[in-house]
C-alpha positions as CSV (number, residue, x, y, z in Angstrom):
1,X,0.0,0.0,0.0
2,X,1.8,3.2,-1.1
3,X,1.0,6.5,0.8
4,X,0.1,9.5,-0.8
5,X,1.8,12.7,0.0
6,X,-0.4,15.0,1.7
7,X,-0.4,18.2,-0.2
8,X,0.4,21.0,2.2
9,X,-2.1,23.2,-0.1
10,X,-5.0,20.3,0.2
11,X,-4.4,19.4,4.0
12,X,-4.3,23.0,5.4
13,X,-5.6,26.0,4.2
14,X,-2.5,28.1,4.8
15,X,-1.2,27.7,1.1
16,X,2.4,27.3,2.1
17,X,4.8,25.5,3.7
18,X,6.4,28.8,5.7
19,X,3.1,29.5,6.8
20,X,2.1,25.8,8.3
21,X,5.8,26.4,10.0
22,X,5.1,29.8,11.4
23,X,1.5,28.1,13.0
24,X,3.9,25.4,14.3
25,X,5.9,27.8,16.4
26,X,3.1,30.0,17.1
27,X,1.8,27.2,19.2
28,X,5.0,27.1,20.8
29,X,6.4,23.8,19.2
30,X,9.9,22.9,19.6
31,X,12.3,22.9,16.3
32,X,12.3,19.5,17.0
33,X,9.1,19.3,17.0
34,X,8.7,21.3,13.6
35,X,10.8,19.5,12.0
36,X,9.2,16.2,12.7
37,X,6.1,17.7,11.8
38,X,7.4,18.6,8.7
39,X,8.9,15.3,8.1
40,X,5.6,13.8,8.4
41,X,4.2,16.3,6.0
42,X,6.4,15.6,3.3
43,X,6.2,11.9,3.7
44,X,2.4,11.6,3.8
45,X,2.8,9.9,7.3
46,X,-0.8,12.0,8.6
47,X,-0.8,9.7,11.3
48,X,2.2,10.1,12.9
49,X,1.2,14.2,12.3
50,X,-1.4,14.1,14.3
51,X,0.4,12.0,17.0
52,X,2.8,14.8,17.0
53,X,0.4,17.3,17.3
54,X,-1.8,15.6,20.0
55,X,1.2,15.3,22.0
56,X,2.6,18.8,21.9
57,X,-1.4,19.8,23.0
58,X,-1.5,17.4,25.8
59,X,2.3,19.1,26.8
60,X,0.5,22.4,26.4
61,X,-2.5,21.3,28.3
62,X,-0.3,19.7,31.5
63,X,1.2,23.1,31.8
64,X,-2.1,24.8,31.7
65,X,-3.5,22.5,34.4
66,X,-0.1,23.0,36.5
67,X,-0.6,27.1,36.2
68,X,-4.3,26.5,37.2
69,X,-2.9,24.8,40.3
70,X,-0.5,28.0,41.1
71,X,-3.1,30.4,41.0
72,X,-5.0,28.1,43.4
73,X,-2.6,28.6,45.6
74,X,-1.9,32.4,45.5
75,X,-5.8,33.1,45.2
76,X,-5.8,31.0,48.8
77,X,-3.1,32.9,49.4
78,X,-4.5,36.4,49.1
79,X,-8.0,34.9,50.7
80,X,-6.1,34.1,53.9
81,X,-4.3,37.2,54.2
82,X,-7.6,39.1,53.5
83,X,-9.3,36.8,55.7
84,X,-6.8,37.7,58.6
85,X,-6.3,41.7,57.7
86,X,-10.4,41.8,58.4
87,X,-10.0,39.7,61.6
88,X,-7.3,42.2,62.8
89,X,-10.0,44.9,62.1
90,X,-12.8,43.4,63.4
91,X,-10.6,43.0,66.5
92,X,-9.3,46.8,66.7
93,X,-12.9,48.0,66.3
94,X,-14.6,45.8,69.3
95,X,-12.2,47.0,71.3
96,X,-12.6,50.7,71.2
């Protein structure tokens, strides 16, 4: 079974190959990354492309959830300090 080269022009709508590279880095791929990308590209392998692709996103999407985690914690952060700033008024105000 031979594999058919997927035509950048019929795959993507981006018309060129510079352009399906500058989308590649724009969602923060690797040259490593690019370049197997673009290895897959010119060897028809759209399997394998979207296994690349579906891995950078899951990389992207741990570091999302490990951000969300972070601002957890400051938000917590910023709640207890609040909470304790209004105990320290409530305190000086009962006690005038």
């Amino acid at each position: 079974m031979s594999r058919k080269r997927i035509g950048l022009e019929e795959t993507f709508m981006y018309g060129s190959k510079e352009a399906v590279i500058e989308n590649l880095k724009d969602a923060g791929c690797s040259l490593a990354t690019i370049a197997r990308c673009m290895e897959c590209l010119d060897c028809g392998k759209e399997t394998e492309l979207l296994k690349q692709l579906e891995r950078h996103r899951n990389g992207l999407l741990q570091k999302v959830h490990e951000e969300e985690k972070q601002i957890g914690c400051l938000d917590y952060l910023v709640y207890q300090i609040n909470r304790c700033r209004c105990q320290i008024k409530e305190t000086e105000e009962n006690s005038k």
